[in-house]
Each structure stands twice: as C-alpha cells, then as structure tokens.
Backbone as JSON, one array per atom type, in Angstrom:
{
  "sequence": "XXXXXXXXXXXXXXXXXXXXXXXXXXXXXXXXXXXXXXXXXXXXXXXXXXXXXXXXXXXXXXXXXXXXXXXXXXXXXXXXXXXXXXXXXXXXXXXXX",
  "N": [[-88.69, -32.3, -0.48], [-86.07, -33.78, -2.49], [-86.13, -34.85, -6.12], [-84.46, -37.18, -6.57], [-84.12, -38.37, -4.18], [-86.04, -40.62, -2.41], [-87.74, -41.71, 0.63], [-88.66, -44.98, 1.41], [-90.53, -46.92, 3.21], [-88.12, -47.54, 5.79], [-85.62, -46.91, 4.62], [-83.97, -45.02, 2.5], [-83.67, -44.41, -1.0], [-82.16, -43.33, -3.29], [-81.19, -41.74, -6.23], [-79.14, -41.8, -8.94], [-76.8, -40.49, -11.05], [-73.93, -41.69, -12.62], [-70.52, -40.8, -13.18], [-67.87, -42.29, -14.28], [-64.2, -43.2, -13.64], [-63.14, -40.53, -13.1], [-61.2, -37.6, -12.38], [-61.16, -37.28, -8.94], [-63.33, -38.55, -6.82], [-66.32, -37.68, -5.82], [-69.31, -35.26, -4.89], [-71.07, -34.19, -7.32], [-73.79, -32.21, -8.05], [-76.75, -31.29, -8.93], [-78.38, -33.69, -11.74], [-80.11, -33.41, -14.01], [-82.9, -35.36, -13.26], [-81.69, -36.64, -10.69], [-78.67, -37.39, -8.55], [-75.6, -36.19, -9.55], [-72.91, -38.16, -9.34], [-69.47, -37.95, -9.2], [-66.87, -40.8, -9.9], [-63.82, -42.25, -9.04], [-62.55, -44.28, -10.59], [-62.12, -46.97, -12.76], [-64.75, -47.92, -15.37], [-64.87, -50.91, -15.39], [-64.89, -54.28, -14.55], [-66.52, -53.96, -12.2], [-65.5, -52.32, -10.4], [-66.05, -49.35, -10.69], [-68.69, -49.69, -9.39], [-68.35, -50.75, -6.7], [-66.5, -48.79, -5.86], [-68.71, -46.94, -5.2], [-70.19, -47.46, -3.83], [-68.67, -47.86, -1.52], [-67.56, -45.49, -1.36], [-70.26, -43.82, -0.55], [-70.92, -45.23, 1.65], [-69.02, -44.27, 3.51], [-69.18, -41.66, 3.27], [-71.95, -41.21, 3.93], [-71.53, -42.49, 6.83], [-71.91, -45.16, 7.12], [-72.33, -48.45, 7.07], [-70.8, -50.57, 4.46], [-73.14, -53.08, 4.07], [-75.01, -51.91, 4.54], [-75.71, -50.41, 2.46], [-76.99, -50.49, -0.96], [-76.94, -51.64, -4.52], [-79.44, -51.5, -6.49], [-80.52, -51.03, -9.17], [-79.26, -50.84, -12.38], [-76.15, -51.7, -12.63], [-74.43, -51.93, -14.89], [-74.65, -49.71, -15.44], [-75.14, -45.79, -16.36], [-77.35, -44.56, -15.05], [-78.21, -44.82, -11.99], [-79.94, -46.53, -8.94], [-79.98, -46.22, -5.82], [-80.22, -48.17, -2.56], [-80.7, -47.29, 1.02], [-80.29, -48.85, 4.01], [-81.84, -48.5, 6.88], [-82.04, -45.57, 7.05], [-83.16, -42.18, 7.07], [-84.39, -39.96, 4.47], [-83.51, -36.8, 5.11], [-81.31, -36.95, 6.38], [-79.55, -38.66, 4.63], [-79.38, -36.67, 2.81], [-78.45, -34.43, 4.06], [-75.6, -34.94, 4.56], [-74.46, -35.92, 2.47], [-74.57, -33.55, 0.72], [-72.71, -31.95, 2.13], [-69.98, -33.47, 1.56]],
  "CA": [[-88.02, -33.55, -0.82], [-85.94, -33.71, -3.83], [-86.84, -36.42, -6.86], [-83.55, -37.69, -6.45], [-84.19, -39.05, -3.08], [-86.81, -40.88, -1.27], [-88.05, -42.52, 1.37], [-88.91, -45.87, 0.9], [-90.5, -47.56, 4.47], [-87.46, -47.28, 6.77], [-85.08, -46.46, 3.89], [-83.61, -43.9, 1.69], [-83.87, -44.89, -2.08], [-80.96, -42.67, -4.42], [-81.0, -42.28, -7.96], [-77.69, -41.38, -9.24], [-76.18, -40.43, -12.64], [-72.48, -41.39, -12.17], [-69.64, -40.71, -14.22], [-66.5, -43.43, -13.58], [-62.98, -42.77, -14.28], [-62.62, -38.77, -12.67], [-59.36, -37.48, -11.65], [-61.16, -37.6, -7.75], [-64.63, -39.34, -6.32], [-66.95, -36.65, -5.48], [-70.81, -35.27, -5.18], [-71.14, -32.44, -8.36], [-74.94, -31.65, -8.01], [-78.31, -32.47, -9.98], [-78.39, -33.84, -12.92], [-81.94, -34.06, -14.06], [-84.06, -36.24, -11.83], [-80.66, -37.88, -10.32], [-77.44, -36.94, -8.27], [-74.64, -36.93, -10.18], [-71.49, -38.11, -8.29], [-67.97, -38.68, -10.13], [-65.88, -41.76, -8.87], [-62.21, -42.62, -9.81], [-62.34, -45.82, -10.74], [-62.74, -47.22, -14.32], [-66.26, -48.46, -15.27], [-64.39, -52.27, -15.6], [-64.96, -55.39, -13.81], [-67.22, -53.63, -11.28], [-64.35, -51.3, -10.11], [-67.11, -48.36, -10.47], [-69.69, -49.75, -8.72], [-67.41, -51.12, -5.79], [-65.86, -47.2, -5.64], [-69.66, -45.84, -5.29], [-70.66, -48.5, -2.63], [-67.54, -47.57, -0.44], [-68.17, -43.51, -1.26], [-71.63, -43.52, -0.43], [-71.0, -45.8, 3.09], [-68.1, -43.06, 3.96], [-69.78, -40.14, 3.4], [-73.31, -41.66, 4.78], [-71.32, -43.08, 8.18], [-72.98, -46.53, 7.62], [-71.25, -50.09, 6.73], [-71.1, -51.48, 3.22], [-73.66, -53.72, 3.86], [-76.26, -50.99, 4.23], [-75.34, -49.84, 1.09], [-77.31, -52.16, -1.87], [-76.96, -51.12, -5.06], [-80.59, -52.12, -6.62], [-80.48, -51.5, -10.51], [-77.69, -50.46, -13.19], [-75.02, -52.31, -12.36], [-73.61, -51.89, -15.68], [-75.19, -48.37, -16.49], [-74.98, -44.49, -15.52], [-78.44, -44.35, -14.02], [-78.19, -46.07, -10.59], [-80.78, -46.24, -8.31], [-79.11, -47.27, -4.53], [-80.74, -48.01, -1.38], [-79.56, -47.1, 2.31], [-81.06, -49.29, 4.73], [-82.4, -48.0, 8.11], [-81.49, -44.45, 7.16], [-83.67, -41.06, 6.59], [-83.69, -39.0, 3.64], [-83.36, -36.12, 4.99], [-80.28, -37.37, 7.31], [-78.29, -38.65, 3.44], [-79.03, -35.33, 1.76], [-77.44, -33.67, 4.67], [-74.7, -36.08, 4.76], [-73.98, -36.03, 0.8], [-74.3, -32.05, 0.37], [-71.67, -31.78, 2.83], [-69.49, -33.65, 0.61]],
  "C": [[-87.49, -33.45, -2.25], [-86.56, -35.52, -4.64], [-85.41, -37.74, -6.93], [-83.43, -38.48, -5.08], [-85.7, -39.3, -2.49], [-87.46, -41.53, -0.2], [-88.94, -43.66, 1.24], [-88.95, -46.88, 2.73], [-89.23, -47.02, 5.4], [-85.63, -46.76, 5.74], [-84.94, -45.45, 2.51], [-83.32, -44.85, -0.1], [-83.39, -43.05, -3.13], [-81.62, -42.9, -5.77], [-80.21, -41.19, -8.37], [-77.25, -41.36, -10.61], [-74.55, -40.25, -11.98], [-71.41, -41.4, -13.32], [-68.04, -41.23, -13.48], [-65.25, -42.81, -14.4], [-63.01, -41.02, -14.19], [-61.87, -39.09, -12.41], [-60.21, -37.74, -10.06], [-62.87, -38.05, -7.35], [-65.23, -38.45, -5.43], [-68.41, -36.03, -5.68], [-70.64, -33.78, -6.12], [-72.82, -31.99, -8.08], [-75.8, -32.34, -8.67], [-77.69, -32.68, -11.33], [-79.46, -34.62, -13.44], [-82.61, -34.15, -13.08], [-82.68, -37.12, -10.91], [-79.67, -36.57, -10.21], [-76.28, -37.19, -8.88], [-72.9, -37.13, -9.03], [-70.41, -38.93, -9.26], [-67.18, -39.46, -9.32], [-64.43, -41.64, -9.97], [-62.0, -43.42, -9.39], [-62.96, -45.9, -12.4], [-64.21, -47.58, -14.16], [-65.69, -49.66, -15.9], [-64.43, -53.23, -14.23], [-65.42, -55.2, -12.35], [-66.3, -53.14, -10.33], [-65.41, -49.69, -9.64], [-68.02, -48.5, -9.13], [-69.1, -50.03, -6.83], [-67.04, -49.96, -5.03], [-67.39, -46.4, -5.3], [-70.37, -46.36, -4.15], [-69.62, -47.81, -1.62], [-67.63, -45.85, -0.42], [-69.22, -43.08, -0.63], [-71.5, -44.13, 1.32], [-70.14, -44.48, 3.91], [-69.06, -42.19, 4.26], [-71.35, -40.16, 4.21], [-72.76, -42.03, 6.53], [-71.88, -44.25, 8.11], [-71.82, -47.48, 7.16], [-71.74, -50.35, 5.32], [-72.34, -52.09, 3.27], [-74.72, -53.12, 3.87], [-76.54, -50.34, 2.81], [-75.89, -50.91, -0.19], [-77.26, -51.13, -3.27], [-78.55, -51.91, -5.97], [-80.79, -52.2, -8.09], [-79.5, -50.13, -10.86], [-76.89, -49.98, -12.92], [-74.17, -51.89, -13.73], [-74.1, -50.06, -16.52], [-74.91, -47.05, -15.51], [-75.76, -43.83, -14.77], [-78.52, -45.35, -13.23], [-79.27, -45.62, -9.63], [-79.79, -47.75, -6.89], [-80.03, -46.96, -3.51], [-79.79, -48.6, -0.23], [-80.67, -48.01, 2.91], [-80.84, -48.66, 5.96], [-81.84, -46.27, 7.83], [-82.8, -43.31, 6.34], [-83.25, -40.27, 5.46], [-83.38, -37.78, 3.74], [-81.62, -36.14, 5.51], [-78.85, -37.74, 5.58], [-78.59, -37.65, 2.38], [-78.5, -34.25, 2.47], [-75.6, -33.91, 4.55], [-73.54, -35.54, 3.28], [-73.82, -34.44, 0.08], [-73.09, -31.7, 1.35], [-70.17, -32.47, 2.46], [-68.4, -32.8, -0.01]]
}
C-alpha cells in the first residue's frame, strides 16, 4: 500500500501535492508522502480545485459527486476522498494516467 493512498471503510482517502496553472492536467509521480498531479487551471476562485475534482472523476470512471475534496481547499496539500471505491482499483486507475 502506498502512504499516499488509503483505505478508509468503503473508501479510498488521496493525499495529493498539486501544482495549478501547468501547460496540461496530469499524474507526475510521488512527491513525498503525497501524489503529485499538475492541473491547468489557475489556483483562483476555486478554478484549481474544480479542475482536480473533474480529473480525478475522469480518470477514476466515477461521478463528481464521489469525488469530495476533504481538506486544503486553498492549499497544495490536498487530502481527497473517493467514495465506494478500492485503493487498489484508484492506484491502478491513476498510474495509467
């Protein structure tokens, strides 16, 4: 299991170092204890977070609404949870990326 992902009851529980405003929205690898994934979108008026919610549902196959983002909203360490989903199932998912 990495420390970047884990299972949390019937959900998957992320922790993400993201960097907003890339030229394209994409998974780069570890960084630290946390996945880092670059979006392209500013980090303004929740433009970022919006772009990492809709990346993460894509590339997972699930709906927005599975998608919660749980703490920093306004920061580069994010910690997101998938609901009803395995961790091994969104570290297949997200390395394929």
């Amino acid at each position: 299991m990495s420390d970047w992902l884990k299972n949390v009851g019937g959900d998957a529980l992320l922790s993400l170092h993201i960097q907003p405003g890339a030229k394209k929205t994409e998974v780069v690898g570890r960084h630290g204890a946390a996945l880092k994934i670059r979006l392209a979108a500013p980090p303004v008026d929740g433009k970022a977070n919006d772009c990492l919610i809709e990346f993460l549902a894509t590339a997972l196959g699930v709906t927005k609404r599975r998608v919660e983002l749980i703490s920093g909203a306004s920061a580069r360490a994010k910690r997101v949870r998938i609901e009803d989903m395995d961790s091994a199932l969104v570290r297949e998912r997200l390395y394929a990326c």
